[in-house]
N, C-alpha and C positions, 0 to 999 in steps of 0.2 A: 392475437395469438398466432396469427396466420407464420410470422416468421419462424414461429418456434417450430409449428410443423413443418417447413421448411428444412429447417436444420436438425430434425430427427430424422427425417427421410435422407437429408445427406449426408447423416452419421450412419445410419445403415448401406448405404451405397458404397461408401468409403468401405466399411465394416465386410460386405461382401467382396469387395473388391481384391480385401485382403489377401497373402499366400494363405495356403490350404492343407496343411501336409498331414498328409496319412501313413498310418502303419500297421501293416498284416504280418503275427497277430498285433491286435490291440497291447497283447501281457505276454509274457513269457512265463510257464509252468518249467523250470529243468528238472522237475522230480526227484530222487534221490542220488547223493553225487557224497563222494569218500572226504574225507579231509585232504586238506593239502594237495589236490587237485586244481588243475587249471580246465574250466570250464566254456567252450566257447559254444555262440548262437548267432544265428541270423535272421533279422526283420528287414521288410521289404518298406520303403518309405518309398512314397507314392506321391506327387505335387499333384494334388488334385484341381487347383485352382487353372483360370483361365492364364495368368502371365508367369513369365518365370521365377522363381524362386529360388534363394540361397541359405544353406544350410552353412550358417556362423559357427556353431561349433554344438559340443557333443560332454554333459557333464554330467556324473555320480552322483550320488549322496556319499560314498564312499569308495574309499582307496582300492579297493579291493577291485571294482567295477568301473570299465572303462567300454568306450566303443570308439567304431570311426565308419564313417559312410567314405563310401566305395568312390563316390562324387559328390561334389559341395552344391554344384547349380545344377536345377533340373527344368527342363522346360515342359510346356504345361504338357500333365500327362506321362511325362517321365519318370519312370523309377530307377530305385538303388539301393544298393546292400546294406544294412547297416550292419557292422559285423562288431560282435559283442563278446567279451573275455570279463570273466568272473570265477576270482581266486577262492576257492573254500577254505584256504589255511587252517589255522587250528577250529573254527567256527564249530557249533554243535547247534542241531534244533531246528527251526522255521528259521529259512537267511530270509529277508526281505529288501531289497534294494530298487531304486527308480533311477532312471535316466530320462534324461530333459535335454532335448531336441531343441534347439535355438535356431530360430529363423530372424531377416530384419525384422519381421511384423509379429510372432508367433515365437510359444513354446509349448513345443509339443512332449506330452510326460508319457514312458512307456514303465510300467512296474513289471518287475522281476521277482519269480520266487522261487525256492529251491528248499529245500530238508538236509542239510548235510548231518554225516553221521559218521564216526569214527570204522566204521565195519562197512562191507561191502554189501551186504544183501541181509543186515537185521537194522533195524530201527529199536533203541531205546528210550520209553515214555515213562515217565517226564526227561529231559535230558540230563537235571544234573536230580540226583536221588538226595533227598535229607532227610535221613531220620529226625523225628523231632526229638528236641530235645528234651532231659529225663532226668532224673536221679538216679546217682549210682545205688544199684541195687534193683532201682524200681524197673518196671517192665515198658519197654515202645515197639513199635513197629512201622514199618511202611509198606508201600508195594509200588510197583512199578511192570510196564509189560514190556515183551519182549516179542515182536513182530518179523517173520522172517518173510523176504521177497523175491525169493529164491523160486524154479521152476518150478520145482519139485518140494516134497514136503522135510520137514527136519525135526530131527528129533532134541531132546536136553537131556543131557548125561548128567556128571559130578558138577555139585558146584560149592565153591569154596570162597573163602576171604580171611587176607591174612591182614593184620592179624586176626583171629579167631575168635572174634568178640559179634559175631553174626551167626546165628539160625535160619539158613535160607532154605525153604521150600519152591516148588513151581508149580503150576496148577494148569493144565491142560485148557484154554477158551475155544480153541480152534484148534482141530488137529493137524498137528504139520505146521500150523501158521503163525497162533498167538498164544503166548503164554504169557502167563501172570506170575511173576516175583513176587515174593514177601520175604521178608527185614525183619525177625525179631532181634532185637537185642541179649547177647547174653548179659546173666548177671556176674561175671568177671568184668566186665566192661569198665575198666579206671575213669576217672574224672578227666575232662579236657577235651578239647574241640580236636575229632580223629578224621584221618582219612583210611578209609578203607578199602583196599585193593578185593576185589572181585573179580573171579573166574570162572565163566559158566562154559563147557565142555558139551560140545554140540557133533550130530550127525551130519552136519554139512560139510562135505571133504571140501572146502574152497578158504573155511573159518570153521576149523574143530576147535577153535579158543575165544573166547569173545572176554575181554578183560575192560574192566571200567572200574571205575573210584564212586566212591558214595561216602557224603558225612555225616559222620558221630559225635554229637552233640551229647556231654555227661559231663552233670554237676555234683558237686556234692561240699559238704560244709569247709570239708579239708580244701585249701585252695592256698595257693603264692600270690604275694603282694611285692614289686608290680607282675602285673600278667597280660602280656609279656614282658619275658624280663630283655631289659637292651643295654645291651653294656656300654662303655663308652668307646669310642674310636681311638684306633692308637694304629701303629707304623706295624708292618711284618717282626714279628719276633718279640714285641714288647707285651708284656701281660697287662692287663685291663681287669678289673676287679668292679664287683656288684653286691651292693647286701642286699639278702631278700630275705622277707617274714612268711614263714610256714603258718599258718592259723589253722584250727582244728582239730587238729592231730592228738586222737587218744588212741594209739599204737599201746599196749602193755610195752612196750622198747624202745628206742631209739629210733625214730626214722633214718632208712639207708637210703643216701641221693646217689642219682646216676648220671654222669656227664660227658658222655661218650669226648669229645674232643676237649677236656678242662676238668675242673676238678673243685669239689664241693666242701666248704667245711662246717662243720656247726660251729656257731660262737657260742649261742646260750640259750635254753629252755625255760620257760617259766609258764608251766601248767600246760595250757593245750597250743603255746605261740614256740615259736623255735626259729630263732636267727639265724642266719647262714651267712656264707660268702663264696659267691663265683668267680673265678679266675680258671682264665684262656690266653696263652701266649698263641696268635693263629701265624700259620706258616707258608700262608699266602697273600695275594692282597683280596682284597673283591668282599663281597657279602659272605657273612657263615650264617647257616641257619640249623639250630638241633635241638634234640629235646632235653628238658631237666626230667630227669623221673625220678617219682618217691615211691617208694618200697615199706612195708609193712611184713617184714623178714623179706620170702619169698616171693608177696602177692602185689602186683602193682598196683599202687593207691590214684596217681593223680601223675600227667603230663602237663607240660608247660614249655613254650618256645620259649627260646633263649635267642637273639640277635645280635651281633656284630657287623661289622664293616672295617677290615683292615685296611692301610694307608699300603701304597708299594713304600721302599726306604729309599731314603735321598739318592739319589747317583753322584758316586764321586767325583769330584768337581778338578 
């Protein structure tokens, strides 16, 4: 077995013989950074090894993240820049990103991490809010906090959500620093999967406005079949028509449909089901996207998307 140890001893020789390459720091922390920000850093790559060393090249896990060393060969002991650009685009939350350092012998991985956040100096936890889902009628709630990292301390004023199907309180954790949201649900709250715009009104003169979305999740027996409804494709200017079945529905009346861009008709009722028809002549090309709503006189019962995709029209030839 003498040769084996032989060639485990010259596997380690080889093995140390190897490039070396170091990077101070190890990680990158960028702490909190805005949306839509171009975020740049710099690590120090170090050939720690005794021979010289070439840095092959320099890759992401994502687009967003890119670098490039200052120099590609470094001879032993030699350093160099690596200089690092890291887009926040629309992102929300904990980013997490690594870069991988390619040597002929070696790759070397440095991890990247950052918090980006729609605001400049508050953090909202969790990033995206869901109410859970409910019955119309019935009661939910959530909560969420609202961390500010601002020099000084901030207050929370009005705060609002349109539509008005929210009860929001705040609750004091930390003064100046963290507060705590809560989400109740009103019981106006219609059936259908909502977003909800949110406006919390702060004493920070840099963001007296802090506005976020949060979703509302409400069931109820009344519901549209299909959901969503998708009409078919047609050209600019042509009408595209959809039947869809109302189930549920014990209104003392008529159910009133709402179609902001198109137009709704009842075909036929029988006991708690109620046939319709959608028709939209759209006056563009590209995606439509809007709501169907049902109405119970005045009181909104139940939303439902409605999708299309217009064609542009031939070009005259």
């Amino acid at each position: 077995m003498a040769w084996l140890a032989v060639l485990l001893l010259s596997a380690v020789g080889l093995a140390e013989a190897r490039a070396q390459l170091k990077a101070e720091p190890v990680a990158l922390d960028l702490g909190l950074r805005q949306q839509e920000q171009t975020v740049t850093a710099e690590v120090i790559l170090t050939n720690a090894n005794a021979a010289a060393l070439t840095i092959t090249g320099v890759t992401a896990d994502c687009g967003c993240t890119s670098a490039v060393p200052e120099k590609s060969t470094l001879a032993p002991g030699e350093s160099t820049k690596l200089k690092i650009t890291v887009e926040t685009r629309a992102y929300e939350g904990a980013m997490h990103r690594t870069l991988h350092v390619q040597t002929l012998t070696e790759e070397l991985t440095i991890p990247i991490g950052l918090t980006v956040s729609p605001f400049k100096s508050w953090v909202l936890e969790p990033v995206i809010v869901l109410i859970p889902a409910s019955q119309k009628g019935r009661p939910t709630e959530s909560t969420a906090t609202l961390r500010y990292l601002g020099a000084d301390k901030a207050r929370l004023g009005k705060i609002t959500s349109t539509p008005d199907w929210l009860e929001i309180t705040a609750e004091v954790m930390e003064a100046g620093k963290l507060f705590r949201l809560r989400f109740a649900k009103r019981v106006a709250a219609p059936a259908g999967n909502h977003t909800v715009r949110v406006v919390v009104e702060t004493s920070d003169p840099d963001e007296p406005r802090l506005g976020f979305s949060l979703f509302l999740p409400v069931f109820s027996e009344l519901r549209v079949v299909p959901n969503p409804v998708i009409l078919p494709t047609v050209k600019v200017g042509q009408s595209t028509l959809r039947e869809v079945t109302l189930l549920g529905w014990n209104g003392e009346g008529e159910p009133r449909f709402e179609l902001t861009r198109g137009a709704v008709k009842t075909l036929e009722r029988e006991g708690e089901k109620v046939r319709c028809e959608l028709s939209i002549t759209p006056v563009a090309p590209g995606p439509l996207t809007q709501l169907l709503r049902v109405y119970d006189g005045d009181k909104l019962q139940l939303e439902v998307p409605v999708l299309l995709r217009a064609e542009p029209l031939d070009k005259a030839r």
